[in-house]
VMD Tcl script that draws the C-alpha trace (Angstrom):
set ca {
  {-32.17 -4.75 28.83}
  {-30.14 -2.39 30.26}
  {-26.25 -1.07 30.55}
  {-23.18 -0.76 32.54}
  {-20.86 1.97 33.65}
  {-18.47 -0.70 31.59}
  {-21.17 -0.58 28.17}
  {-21.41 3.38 28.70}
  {-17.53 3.82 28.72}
  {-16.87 1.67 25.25}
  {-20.41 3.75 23.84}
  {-18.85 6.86 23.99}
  {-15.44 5.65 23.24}
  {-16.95 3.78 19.83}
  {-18.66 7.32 19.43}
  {-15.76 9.13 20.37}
  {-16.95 11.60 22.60}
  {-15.45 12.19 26.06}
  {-16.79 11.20 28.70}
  {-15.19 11.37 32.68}
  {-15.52 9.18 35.18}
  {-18.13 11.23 37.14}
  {-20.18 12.02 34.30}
  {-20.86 7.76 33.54}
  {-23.62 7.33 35.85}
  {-25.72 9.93 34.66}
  {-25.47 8.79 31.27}
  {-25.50 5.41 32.14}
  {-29.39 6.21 33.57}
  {-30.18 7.87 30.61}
  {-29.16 5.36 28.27}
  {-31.46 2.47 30.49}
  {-34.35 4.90 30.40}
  {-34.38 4.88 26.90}
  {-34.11 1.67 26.44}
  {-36.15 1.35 29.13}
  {-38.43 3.52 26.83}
  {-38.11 1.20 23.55}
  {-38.77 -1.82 25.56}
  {-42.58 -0.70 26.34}
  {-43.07 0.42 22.81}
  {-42.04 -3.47 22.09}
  {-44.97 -4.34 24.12}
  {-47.44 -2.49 22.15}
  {-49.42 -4.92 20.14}
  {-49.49 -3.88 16.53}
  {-50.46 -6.56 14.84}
  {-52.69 -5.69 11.61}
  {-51.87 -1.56 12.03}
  {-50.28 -0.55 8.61}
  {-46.61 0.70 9.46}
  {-46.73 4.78 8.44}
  {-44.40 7.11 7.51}
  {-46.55 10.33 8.65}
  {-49.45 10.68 11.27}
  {-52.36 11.70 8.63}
  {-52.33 9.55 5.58}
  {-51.01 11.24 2.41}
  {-49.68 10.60 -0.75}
  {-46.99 12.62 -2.31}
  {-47.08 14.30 -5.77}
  {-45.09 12.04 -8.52}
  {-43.47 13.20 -11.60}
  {-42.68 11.32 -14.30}
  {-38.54 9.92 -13.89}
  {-36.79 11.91 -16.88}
  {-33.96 14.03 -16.96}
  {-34.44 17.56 -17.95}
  {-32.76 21.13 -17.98}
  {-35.41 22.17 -15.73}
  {-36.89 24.86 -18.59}
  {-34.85 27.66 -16.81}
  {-31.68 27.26 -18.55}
  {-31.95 30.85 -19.69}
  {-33.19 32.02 -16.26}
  {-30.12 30.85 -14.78}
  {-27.23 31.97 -17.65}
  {-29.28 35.36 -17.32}
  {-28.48 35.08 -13.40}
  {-24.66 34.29 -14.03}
  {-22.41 37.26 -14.20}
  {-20.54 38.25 -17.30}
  {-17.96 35.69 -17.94}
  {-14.12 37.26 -17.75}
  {-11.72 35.51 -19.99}
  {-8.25 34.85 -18.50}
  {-5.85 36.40 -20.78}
  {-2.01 34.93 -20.81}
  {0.44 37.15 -22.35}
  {3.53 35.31 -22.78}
  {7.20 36.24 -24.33}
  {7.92 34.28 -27.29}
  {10.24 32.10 -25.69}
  {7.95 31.56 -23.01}
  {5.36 30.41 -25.38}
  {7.18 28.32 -27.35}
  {8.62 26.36 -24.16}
  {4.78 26.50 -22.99}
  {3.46 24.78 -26.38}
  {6.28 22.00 -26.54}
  {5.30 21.07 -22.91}
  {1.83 20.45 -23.81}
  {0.01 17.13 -24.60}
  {-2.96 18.83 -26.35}
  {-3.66 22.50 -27.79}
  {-6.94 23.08 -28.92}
  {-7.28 26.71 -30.45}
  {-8.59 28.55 -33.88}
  {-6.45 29.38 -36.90}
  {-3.81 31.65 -34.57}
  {-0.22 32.13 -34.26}
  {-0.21 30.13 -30.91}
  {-1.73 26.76 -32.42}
  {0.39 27.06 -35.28}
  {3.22 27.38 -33.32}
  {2.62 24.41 -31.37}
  {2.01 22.30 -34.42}
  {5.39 23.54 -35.36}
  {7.32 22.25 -31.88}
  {4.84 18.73 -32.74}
  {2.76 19.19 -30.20}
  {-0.90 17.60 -30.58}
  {-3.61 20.31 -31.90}
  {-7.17 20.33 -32.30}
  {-7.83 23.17 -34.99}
  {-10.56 24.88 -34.75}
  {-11.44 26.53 -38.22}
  {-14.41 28.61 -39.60}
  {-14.66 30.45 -42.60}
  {-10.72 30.07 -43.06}
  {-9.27 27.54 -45.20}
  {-7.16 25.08 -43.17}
  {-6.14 23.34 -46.84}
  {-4.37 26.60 -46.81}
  {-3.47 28.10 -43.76}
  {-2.32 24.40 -41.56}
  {-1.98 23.38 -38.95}
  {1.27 21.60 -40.44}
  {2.42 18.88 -39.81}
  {-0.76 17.16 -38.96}
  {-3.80 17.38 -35.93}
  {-7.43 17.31 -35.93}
  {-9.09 20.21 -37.77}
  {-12.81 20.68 -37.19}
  {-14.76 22.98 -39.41}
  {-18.29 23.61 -39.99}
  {-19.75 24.81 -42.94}
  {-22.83 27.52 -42.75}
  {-25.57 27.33 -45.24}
  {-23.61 29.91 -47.22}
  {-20.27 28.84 -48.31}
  {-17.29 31.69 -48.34}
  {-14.56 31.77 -50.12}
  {-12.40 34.38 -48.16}
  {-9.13 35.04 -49.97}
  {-6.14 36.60 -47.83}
  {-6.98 39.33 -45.97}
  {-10.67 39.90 -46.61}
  {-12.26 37.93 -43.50}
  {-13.33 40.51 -40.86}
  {-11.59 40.39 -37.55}
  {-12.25 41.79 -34.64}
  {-15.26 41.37 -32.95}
  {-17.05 39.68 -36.05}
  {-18.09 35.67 -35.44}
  {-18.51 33.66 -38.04}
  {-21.45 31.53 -38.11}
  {-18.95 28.70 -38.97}
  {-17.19 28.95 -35.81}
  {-20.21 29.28 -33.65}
  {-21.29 26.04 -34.97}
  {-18.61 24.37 -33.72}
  {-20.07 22.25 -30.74}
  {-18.58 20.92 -27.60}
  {-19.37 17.44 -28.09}
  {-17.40 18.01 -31.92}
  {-14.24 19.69 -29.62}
  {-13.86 17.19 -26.63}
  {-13.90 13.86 -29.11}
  {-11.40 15.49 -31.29}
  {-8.85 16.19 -27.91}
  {-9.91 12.83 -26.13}
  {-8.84 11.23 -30.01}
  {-5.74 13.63 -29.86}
  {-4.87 12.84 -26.03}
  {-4.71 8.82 -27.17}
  {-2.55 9.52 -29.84}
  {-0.81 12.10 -27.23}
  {-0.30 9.30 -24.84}
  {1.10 6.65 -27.40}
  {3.46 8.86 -29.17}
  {5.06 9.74 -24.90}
  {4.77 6.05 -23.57}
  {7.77 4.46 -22.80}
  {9.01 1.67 -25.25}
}
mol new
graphics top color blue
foreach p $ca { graphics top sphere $p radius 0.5 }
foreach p [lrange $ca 0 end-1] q [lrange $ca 1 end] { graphics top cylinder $p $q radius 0.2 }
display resetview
């Protein structure tokens, strides 16, 4: 088997590289001397010879097929650097336009989520030791709160703020969180189809 100068010019053109006029014979001898090449392997007779995949024989380590964290989830959060909340600082106005734009707004018992249950937006409330019985979000949403081993009863103004998490709110998983929004996003996209 071998090629043309006519084979050669629709090779390179199907592997688009360019190729002039003068430089088609050369490749057109390389391309026969490789085949050239594969033709006299062809002749070998290898009937009976195993087909390998490596000139010694050897046989790779297997694991068992299971899907892990690797055991080094803490080696690698301990490699990540510090996270850096983005902090939006928005104007009233700004805020309120903001909130009735939105689909969704997940957040804890704050100004901003109640203020986007008040334009009707969709919330996810996020509550801990507050009572949401009490404190909203009004007129409806998804509230989520988890109860520690200890119940509190935190009347106004005793719940430390600040840099104090509640064990309530850190309990609150991710899982809990993204079923509550994807339930919130259906209603979301009901309540903004058109009819």
């Amino acid at each position: 088997m071998s090629v043309d100068a006519t084979a050669v010019r629709r090779i390179a053109h199907l592997a688009r590289i360019g190729v002039s006029e003068d430089e088609t014979p050369h490749l057109q001898r390389e391309i026969n001397a490789i085949l050239a090449f594969v033709e006299a392997l062809n002749a070998v007779d290898v009937e009976g010879v195993e087909p390998m995949t490596s000139v010694i024989p050897m046989t790779l380590p297997m694991r068992d097929d299971v899907v892990t964290d690797g055991q080094i989830a803490e080696a690698v959060l301990a490699n990540a650097l510090p996270a850096q909340p983005s902090v939006y600082c928005a104007a009233l106005p700004e805020l309120v336009a903001l909130m009735a734009e939105a689909l969704v707004a997940v957040g804890g018992d704050t100004g901003p989520l109640h203020l986007a249950a008040a334009v009707g937006t969709h919330v996810v409330a996020l509550f801990g030791p507050t009572n949401p019985g009490r404190n909203g979000p009004l007129p409806g949403g998804v509230v989520i709160q988890n109860y520690s081993a200890e119940p509190r009863n935190y009347q106004r103004g005793d719940y430390e703020r600040g840099r104090a998490y509640s064990s309530e709110m850190l309990s609150i998983s991710v899982d809990q969180v993204l079923a509550a929004v994807e339930q919130e996003m259906a209603r979301a996209s009901l309540a903004h189809s058109p009819r």
